[in-house]
LUMNU-45102 format. One record per residue: x, y, z of N, C-alpha, C in turn; residue in three letters; residue number from 0. Coordinates in steps of 0.001 Angstrom, whole numbers. Layout:
{{X,Y,Z},{X,Y,Z},{X,Y,Z},ALA,NUM}
...
***
This chain:
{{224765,29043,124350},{225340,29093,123008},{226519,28117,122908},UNK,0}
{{226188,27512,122014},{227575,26106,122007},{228837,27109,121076},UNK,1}
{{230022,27094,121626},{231385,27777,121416},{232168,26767,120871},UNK,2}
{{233112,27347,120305},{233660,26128,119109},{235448,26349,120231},UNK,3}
{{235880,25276,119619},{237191,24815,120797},{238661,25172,119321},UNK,4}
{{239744,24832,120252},{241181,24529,119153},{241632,23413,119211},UNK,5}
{{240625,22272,119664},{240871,20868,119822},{241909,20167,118593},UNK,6}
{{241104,20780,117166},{241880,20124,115749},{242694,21143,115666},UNK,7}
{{243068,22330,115698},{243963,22971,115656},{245271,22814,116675},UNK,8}
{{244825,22156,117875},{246158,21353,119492},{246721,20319,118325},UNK,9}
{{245867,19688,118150},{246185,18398,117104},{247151,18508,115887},UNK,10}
{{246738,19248,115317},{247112,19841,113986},{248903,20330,114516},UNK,11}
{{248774,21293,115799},{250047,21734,116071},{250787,20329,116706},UNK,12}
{{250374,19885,117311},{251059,18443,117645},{252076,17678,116916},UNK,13}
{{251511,17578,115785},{251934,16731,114463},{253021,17834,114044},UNK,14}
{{253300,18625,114489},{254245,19731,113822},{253581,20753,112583},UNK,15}
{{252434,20960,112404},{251744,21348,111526},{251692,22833,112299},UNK,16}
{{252106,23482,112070},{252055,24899,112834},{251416,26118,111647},UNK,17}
{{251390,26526,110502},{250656,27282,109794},{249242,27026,109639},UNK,18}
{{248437,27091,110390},{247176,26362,110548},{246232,27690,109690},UNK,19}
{{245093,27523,108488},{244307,28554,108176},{243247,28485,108511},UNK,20}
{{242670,29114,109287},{240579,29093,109068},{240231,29505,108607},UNK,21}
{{239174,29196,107709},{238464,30205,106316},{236916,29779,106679},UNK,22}
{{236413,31454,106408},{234939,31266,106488},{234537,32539,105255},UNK,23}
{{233622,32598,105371},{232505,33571,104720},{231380,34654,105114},UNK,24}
{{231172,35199,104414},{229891,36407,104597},{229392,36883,103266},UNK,25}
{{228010,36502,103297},{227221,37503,102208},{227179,36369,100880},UNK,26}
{{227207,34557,101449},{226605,34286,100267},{225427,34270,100019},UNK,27}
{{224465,34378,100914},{223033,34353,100482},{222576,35811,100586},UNK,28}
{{223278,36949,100481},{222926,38448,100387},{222141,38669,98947},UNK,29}
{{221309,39762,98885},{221191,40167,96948},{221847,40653,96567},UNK,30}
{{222636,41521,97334},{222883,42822,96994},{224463,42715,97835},UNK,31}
{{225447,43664,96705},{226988,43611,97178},{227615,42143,97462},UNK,32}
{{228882,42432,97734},{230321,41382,97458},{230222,40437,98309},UNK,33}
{{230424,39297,97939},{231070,38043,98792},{232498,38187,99219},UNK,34}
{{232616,37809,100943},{233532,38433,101522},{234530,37198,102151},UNK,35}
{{235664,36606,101866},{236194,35535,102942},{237408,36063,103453},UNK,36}
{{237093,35157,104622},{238853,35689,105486},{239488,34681,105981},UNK,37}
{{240701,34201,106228},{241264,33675,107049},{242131,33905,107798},UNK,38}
{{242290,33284,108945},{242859,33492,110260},{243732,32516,110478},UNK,39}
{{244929,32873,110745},{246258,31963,111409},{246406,31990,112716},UNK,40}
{{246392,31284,113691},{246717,31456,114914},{247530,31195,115506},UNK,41}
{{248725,31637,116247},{250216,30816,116724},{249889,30429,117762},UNK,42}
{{251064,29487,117570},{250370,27907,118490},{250435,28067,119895},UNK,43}
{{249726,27350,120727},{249652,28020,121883},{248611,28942,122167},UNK,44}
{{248088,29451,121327},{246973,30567,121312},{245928,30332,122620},UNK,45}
{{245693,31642,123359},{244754,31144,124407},{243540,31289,124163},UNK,46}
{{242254,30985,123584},{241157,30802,123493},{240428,31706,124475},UNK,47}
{{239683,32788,123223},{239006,33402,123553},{237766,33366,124050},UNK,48}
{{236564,33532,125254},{235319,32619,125852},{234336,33381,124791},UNK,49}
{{234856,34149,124379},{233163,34718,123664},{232869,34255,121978},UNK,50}
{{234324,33689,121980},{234448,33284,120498},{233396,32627,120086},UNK,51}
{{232631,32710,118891},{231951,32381,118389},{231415,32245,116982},UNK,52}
{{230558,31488,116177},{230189,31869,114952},{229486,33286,115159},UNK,53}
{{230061,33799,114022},{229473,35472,113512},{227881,35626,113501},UNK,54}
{{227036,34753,113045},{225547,34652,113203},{225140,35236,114616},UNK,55}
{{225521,34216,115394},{225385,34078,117003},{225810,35263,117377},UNK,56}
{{226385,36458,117428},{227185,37577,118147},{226454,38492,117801},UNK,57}
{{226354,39681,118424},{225542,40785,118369},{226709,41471,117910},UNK,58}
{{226517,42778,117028},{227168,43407,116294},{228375,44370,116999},UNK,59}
{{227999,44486,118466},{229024,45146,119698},{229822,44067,119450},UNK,60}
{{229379,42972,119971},{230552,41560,120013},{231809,41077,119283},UNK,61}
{{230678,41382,118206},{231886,41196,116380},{232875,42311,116627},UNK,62}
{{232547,43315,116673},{233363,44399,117016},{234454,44345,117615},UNK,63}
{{234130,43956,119311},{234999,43802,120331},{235664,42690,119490},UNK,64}
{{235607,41740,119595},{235857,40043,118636},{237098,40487,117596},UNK,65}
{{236649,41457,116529},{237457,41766,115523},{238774,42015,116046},UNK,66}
{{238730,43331,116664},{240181,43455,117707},{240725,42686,118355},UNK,67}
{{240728,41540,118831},{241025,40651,119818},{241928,39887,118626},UNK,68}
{{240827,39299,117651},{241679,38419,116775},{242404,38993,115934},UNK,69}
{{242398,39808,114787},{243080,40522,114483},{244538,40971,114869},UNK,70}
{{244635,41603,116447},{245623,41481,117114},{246689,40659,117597},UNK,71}
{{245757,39187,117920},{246679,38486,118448},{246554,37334,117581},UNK,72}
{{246287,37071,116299},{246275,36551,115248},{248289,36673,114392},UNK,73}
{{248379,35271,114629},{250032,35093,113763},{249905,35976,112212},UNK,74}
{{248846,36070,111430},{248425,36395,109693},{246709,36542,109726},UNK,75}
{{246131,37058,109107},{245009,36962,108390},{245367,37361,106813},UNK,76}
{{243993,37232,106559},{243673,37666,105080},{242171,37883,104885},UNK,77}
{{241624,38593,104162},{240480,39440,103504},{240556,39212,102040},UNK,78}
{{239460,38387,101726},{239274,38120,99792},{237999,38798,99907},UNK,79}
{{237634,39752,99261},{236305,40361,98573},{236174,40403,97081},UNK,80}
{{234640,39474,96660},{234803,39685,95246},{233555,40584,94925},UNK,81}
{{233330,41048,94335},{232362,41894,93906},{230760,41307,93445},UNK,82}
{{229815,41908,93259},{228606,41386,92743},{228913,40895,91244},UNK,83}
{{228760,42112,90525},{229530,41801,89212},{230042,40280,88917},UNK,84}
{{230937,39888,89797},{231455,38627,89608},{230741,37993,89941},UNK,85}
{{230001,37805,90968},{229253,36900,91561},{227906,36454,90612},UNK,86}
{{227261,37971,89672},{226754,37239,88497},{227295,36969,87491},UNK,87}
{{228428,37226,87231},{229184,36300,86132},{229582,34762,86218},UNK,88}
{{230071,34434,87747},{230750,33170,88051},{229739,32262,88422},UNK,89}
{{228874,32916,89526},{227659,32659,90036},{228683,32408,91379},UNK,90}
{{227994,32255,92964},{228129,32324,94176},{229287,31502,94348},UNK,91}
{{228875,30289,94345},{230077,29419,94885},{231114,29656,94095},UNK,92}
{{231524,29720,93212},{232860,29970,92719},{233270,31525,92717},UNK,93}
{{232412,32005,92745},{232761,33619,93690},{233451,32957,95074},UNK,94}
{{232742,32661,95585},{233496,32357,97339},{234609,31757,97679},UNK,95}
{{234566,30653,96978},{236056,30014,96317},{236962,31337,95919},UNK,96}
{{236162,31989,95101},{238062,32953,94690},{238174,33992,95889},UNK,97}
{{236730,34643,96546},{237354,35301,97706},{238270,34621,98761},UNK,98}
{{237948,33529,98629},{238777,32478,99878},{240794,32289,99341},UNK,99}
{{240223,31757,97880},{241626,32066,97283},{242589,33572,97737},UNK,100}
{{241695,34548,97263},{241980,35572,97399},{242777,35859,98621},UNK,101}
{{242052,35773,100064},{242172,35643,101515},{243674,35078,101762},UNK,102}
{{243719,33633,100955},{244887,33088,101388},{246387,33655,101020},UNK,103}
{{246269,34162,99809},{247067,35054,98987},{247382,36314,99402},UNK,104}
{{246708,36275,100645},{247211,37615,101550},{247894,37819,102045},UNK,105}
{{248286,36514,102557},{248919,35743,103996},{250288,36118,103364},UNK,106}
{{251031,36127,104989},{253104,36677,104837},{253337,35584,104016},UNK,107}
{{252416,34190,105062},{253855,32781,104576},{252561,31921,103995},UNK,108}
{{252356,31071,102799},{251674,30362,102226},{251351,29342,103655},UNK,109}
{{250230,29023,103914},{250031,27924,105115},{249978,26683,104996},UNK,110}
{{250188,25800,105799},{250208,24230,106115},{249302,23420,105409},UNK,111}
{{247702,24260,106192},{246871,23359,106677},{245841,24162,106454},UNK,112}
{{244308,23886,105581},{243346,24817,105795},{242379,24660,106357},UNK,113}
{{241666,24866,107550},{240203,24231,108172},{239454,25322,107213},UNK,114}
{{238415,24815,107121},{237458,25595,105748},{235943,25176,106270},UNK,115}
{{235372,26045,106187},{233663,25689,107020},{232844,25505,105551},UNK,116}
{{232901,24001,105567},{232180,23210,104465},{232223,23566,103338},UNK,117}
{{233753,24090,102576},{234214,24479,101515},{235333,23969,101013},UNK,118}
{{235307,23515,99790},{236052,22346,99318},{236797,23367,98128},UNK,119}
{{238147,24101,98570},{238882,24282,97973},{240126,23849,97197},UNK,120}
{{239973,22725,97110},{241368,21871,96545},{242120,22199,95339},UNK,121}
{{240659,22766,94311},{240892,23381,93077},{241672,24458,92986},UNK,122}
{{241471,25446,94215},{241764,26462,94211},{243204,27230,94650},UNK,123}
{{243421,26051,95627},{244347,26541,96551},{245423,24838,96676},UNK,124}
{{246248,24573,96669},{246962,23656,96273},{247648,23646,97912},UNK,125}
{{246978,23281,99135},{247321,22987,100486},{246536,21960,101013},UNK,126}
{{247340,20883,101922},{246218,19861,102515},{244860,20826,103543},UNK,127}
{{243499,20172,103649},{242516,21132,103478},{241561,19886,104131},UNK,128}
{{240515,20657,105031},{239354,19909,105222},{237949,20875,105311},UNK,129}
{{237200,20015,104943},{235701,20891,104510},{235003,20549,105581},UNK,130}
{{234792,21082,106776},{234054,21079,108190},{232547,21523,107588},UNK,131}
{{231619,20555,108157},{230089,21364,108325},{230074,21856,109291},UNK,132}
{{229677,22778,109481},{229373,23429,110505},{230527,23973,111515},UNK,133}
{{231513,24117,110683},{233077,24322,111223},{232788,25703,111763},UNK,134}
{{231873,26671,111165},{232134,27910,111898},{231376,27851,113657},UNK,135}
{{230854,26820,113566},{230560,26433,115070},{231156,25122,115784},UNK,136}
{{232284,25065,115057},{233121,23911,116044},{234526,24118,116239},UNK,137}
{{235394,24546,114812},{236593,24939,114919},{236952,26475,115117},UNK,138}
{{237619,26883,115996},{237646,27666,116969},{238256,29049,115728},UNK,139}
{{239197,28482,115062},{239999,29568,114247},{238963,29520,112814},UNK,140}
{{237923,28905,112612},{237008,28953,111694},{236035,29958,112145},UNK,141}
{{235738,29974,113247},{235042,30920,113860},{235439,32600,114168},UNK,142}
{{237177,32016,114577},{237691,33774,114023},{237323,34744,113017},UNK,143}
{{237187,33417,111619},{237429,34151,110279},{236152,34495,110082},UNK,144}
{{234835,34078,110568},{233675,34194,110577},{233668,35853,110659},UNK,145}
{{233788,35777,111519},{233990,36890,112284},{234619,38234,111585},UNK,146}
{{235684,38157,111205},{236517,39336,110398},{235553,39223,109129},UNK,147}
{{235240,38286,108258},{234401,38195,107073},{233116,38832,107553},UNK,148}
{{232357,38671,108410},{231136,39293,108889},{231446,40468,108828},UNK,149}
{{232224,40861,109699},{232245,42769,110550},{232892,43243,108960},UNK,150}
{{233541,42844,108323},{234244,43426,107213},{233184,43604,105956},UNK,151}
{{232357,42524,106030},{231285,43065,104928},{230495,43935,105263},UNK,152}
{{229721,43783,106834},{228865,44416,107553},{229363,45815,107208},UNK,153}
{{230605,46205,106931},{230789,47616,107200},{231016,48168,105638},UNK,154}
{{231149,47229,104992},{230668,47332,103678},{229634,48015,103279},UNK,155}
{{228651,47317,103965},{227351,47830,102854},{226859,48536,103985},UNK,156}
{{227500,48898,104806},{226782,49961,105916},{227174,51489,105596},UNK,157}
{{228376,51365,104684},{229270,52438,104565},{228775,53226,103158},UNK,158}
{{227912,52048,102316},{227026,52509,101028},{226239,54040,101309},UNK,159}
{{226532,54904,101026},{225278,56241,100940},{225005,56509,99485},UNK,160}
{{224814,58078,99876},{224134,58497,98534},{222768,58007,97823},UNK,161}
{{223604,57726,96692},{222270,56899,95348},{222005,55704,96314},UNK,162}
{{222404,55052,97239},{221940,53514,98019},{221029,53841,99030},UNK,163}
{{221131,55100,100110},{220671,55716,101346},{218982,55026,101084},UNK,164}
{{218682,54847,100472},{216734,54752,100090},{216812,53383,100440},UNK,165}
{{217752,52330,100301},{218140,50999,100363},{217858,50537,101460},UNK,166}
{{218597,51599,102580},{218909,51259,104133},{219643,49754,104447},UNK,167}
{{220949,49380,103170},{221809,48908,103477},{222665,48440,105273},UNK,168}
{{222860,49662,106177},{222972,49477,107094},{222065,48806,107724},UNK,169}
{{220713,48727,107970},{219928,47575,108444},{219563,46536,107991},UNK,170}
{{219861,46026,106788},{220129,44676,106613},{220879,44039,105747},UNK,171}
{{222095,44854,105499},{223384,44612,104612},{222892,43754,103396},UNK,172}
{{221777,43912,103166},{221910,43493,101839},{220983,41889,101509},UNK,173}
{{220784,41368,102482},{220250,40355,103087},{218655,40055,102938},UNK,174}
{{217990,39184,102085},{216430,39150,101748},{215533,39516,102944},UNK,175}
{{215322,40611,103814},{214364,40702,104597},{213443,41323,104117},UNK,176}
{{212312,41633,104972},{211216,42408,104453},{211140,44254,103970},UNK,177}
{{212363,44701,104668},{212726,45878,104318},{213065,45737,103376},UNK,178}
{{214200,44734,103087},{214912,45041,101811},{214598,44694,100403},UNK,179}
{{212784,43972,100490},{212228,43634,99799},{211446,44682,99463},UNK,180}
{{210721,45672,100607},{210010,46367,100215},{210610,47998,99366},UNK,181}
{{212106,48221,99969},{212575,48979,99229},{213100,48797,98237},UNK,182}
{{213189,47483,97321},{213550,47216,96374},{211908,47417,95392},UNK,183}
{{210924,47237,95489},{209284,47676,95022},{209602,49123,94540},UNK,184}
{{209687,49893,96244},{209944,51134,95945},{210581,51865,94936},UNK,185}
{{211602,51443,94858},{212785,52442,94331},{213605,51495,93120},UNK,186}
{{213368,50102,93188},{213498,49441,91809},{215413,48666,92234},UNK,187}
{{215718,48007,91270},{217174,47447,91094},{218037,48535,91151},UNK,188}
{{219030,48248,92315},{220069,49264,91708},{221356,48573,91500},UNK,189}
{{222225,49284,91252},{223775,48701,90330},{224334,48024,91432},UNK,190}
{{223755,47953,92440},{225263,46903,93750},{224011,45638,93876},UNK,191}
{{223322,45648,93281},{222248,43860,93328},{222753,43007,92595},UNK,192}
{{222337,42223,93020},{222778,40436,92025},{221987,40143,91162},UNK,193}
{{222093,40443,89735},{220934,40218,89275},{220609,38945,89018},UNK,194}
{{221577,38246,89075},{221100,36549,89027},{220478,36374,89756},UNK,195}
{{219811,36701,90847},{219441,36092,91909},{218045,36277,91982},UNK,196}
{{217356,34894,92053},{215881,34884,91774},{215252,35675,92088},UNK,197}
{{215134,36273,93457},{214341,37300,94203},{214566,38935,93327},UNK,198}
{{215778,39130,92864},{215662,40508,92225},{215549,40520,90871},UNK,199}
{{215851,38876,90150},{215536,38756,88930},{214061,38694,88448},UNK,200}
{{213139,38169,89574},{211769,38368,90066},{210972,39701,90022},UNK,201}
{{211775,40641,90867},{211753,41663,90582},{211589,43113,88992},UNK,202}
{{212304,42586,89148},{212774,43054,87112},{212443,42531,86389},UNK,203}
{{211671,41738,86218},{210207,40952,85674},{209119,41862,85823},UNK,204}
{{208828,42608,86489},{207405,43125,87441},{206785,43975,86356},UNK,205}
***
């Protein structure tokens, strides 16, 4: 598994740039429930964790263990969640943008510097900023935020019962698989879906 480094973040602190942010995401390609971003500050010096990784790549023990680690020894984070609701009003990307906004607006001290995994917030957030592809598998504190944004939605829509329980949310948070296709047949749209979204707007056609 290729592990992402603090190579631009050594750098970044070098130059005297010490409020460094990583921002990532969870749940833009979900149907169902909130788009989730977080970012992560790390003080400088930080010793690099070996299991660190993008959130995809980690088994759900991992994220877990992972969450605590960074969290803890993390200088700031932040948590932006926007809702479905919004997400069909604004539509996705500018949902993710304001959870990311959101995230940063969390933070004690406004930051420096934002590494951002291929998200171009300039509009949003008024800090020098770079849009990494594939940043949640190269920059190390991009990969933190992966991480808190993952386990934080994950427990989101795991935590759904009741009127959702028929959903089985906890096995695939929400995410186009074949379960969550076939219990959507079953039991029809319910109020935490996207209805913009082709596959359930597809649906509600039927």
């Amino acid at each position: 598994m290729k592990r992402p480094n603090l190579k631009r973040e050594k750098q970044l602190w070098s130059e005297g740039i010490l409020n460094i942010g990583g921002i990532d995401e969870a749940g833009r390609g979900a149907w169902a429930g909130p788009v989730v971003a977080a970012v992560v500050v790390l003080p400088e010096g930080h010793k690099q964790h070996r299991k660190v990784a993008d959130s995809k790549l980690l088994s759900a023990a991992q994220r877990a263990e992972l969450y605590e680690f960074i969290t803890d020894n993390a200088l700031d984070f932040g948590i932006g969640i926007v809702s479905h609701q919004v997400i069909d009003e604004i539509g996705i990307l500018a949902a993710t943008k304001l959870a990311a906004k959101q995230a940063v607006e969390m933070l004690r001290d406004p930051p420096e510097y934002l590494l951002c995994d291929a998200l171009d917030l300039n509009q949003q957030i008024s800090v020098s900023q770079e849009a990494i592809i594939k940043g949640d598998q190269k920059i190390y504190s991009i990969s933190c935020a992966s991480i808190l944004a993952k386990v934080t939605r994950d427990n989101l829509m795991s935590s759904l019962g009741g009127e959702y329980d028929c959903y089985e949310f906890s096995r695939h948070k929400g995410y186009g698989t074949k379960l969550h296709r076939e219990n959507l047949r079953k039991y029809g749209v319910s109020d935490i879906h996207r209805l913009s979204y082709k596959p359930v707007k597809a649906l509600l056609g039927e």
